[in-house]
C-alpha positions in Angstrom: -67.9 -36.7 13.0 -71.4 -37.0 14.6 -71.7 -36.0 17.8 -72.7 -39.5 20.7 -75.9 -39.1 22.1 -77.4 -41.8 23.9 -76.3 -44.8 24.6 -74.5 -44.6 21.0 -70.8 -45.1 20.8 -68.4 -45.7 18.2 -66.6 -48.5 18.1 -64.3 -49.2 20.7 -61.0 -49.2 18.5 -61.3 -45.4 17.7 -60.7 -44.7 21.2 -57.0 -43.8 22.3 -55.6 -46.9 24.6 -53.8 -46.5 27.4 -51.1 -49.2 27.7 -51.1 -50.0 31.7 -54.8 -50.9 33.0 -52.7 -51.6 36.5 -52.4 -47.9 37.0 -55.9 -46.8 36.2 -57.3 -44.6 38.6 -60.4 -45.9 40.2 -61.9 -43.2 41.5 -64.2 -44.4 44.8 -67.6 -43.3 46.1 -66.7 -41.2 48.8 -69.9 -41.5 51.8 -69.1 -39.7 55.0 -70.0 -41.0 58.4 -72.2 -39.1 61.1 -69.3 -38.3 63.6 -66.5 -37.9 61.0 -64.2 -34.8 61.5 -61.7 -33.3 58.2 -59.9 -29.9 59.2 -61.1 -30.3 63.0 -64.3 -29.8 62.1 -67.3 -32.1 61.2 -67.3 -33.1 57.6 -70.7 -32.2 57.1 -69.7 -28.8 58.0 -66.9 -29.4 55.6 -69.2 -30.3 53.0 -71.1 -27.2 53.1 -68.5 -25.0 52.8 -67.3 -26.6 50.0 -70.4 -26.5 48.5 -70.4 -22.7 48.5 -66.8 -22.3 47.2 -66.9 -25.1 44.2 -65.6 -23.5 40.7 -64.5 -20.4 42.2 -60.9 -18.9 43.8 -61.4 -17.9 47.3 -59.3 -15.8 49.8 -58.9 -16.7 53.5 -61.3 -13.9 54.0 -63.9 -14.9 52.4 -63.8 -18.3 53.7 -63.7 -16.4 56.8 -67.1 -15.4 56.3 -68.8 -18.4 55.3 -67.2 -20.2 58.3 -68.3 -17.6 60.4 -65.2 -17.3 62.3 -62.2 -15.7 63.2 -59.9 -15.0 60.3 -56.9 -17.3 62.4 -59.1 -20.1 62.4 -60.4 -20.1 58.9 -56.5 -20.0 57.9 -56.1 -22.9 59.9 -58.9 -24.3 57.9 -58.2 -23.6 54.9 -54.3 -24.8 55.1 -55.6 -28.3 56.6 -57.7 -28.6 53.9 -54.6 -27.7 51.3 -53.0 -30.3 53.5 -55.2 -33.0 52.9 -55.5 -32.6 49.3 -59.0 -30.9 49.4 -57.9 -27.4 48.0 -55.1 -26.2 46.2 -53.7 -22.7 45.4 -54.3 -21.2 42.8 -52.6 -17.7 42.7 -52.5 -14.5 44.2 -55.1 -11.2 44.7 -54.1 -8.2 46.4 -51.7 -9.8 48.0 -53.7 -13.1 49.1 -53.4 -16.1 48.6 -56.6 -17.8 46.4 -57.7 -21.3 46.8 -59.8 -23.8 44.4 -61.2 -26.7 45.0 -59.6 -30.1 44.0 -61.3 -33.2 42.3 -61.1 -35.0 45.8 -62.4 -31.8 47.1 -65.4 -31.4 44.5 -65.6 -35.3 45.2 -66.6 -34.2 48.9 -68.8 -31.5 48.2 -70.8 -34.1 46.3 -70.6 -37.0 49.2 -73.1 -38.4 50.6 -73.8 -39.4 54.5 -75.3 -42.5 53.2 -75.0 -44.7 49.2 -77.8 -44.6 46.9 -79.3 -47.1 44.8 -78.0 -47.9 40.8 -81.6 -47.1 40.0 -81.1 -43.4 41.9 -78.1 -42.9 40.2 -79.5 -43.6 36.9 -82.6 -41.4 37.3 -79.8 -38.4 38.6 -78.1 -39.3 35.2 -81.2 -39.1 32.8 -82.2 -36.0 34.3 -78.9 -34.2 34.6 -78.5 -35.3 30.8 -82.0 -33.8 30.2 -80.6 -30.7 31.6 -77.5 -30.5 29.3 -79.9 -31.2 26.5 -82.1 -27.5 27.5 -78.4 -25.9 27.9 -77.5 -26.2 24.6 -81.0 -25.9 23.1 -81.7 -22.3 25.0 -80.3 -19.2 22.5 -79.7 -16.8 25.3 -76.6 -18.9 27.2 -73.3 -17.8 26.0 -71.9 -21.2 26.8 -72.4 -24.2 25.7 -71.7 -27.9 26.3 -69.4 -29.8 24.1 -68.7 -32.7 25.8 -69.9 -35.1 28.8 -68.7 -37.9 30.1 -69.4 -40.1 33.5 -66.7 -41.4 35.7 -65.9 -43.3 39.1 -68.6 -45.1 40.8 -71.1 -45.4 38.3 -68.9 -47.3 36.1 -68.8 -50.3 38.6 -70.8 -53.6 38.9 -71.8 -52.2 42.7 -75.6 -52.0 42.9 -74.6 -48.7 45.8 -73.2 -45.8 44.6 -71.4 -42.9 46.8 -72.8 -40.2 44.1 -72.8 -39.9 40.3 -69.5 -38.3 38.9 -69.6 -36.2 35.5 -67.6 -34.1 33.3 -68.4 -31.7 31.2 -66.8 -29.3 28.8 -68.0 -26.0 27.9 -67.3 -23.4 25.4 -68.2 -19.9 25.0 -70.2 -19.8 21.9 -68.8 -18.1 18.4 -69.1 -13.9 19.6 -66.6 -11.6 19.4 -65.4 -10.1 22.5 -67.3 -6.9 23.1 -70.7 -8.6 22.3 -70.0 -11.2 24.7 -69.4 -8.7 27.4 -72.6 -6.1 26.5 -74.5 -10.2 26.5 -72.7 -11.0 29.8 -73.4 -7.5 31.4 -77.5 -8.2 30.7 -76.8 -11.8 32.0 -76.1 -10.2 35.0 -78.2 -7.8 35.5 -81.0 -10.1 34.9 -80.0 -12.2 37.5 -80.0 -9.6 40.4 -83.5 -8.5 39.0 -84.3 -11.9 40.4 -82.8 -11.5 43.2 -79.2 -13.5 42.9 -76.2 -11.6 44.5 -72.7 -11.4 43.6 -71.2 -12.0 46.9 -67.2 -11.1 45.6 -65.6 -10.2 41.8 -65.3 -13.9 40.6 -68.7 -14.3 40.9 -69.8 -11.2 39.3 -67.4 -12.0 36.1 -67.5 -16.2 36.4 -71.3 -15.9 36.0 -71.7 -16.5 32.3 -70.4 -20.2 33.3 -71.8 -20.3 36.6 -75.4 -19.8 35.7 -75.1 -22.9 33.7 -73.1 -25.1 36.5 -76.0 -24.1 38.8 -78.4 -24.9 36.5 -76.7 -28.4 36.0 -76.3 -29.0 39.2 -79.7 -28.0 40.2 -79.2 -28.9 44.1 -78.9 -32.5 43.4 -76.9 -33.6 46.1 -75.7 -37.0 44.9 -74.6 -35.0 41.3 -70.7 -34.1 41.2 -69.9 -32.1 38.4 -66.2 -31.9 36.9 -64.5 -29.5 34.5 -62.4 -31.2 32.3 -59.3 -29.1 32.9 -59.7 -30.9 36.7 -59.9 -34.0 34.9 -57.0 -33.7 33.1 -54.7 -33.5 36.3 -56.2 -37.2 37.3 -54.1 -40.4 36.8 -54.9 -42.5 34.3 -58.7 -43.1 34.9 -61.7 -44.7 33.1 -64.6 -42.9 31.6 -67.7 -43.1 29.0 -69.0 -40.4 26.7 -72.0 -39.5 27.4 -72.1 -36.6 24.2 -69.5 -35.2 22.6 -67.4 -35.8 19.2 -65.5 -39.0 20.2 -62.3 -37.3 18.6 -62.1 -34.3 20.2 -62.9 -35.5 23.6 -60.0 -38.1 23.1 -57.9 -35.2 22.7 -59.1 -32.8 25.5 -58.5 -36.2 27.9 -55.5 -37.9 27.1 -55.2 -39.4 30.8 -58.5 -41.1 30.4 -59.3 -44.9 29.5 -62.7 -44.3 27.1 -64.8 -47.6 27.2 -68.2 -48.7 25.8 
């Protein structure tokens, strides 16, 4: 099957239905306010933090340090945030626990303190799209991008958006393992040549991926970027491909409601 660029989608009856619209998710634009507090501290603060811990599996420690504070407040923290639906565990290292990020807590990171226009949502879109496009045109990644797809807000008639929600799905390209760890090793190494550090283990062996999610991202604040295995734990929710094979993407999402 050819792969959707554009705004070209196959018809809408290849897509899998799912029989109760009522219990769609509708995932909302999620805009902070000035004096608004999450996990007794200000949300902006909130933000930030989870900002710096978004696809990774932090300890208590570590958020210790980018809270800079003392390790019992940065438990307290961090289990008000697990709380409220913001992180979740996700195993155990050395005897820690290890936290990730949740989609209402990626959905944070990505908030805004005040909505932008459809027009700056659809510039955000064209150019994160653009940036997929050099991804998977640029040899020396050992991902790549199989499948995008936009979500939540932007799918509304509302002319103000909270931020612009995507998926993506990435693969690591045909290699067999030892290559892809002597290419990963010079991955890294050319990073720190210019000047990136690996502040803790899952950075140094996530980077591969990461590189390419910071690229993505490229500091645009009012971008949220998804992994589809987060997706997959939504509700039923709506969505349109952006690029992909229409087939496969049906199957990596059965929760999701495609539409053209």
């Amino acid at each position: 099957m050819r792969r959707v660029k554009g705004d070209e989608f196959p018809s809408a009856d290849r897509f899998r239905r799912l029989p109760q619209w009522a219990n769609l998710c509708h995932l909302t634009r999620m805009i902070l306010r000035p004096d608004q507090v999450i996990a007794g501290r200000p949300a902006k603060d909130i933000r930030k933090f989870l900002r710096e811990i978004l696809h990774l599996q932090v300890s208590c420690g570590y958020a210790q340090h980018i809270l800079s504070c003392p390790k019992e407040e940065a438990k307290q923290v961090m289990n008000a945030l697990e709380k409220e639906g913001y992180l979740s565990r996700s195993g155990r290292h050395e005897g820690h626990d290890l936290y990730e990020t949740t989609l209402k807590g990626n959905q944070l990171a990505g908030a805004n303190l005040r909505p932008i226009s459809r027009m700056t949502a659809e510039k955000t879109l064209q150019a994160f799209m653009q940036r997929v496009r050099t991804v998977n045109a640029d040899p020396d990644y050992l991902e790549r991008i199989t499948g995008v797809i936009v979500f939540g807000s932007f799918l509304s008639a509302s002319k103000e958006l909270g931020d612009v929600d995507v998926g993506i799905q990435l693969e690591r390209k045909p290699m067999g393992d030892e290559l892809f760890m002597q290419l990963a090793e010079a991955r890294r190494r050319m990073a720190q040549e210019r000047g990136r550090r690996f502040r803790n283990l899952t950075e140094w062996v996530t980077w591969p991926s990461r590189e390419i999610w910071l690229f993505l991202k490229s500091r645009t604040r009012q971008l949220s970027i998804h992994d589809f295995r987060e997706l997959q734990r939504l509700p039923p929710f709506r969505c349109k491909i952006l690029f992909g094979e229409s087939r496969a993407l049906v199957k990596s999402l059965p929760n999701a409601q495609f539409v053209v």
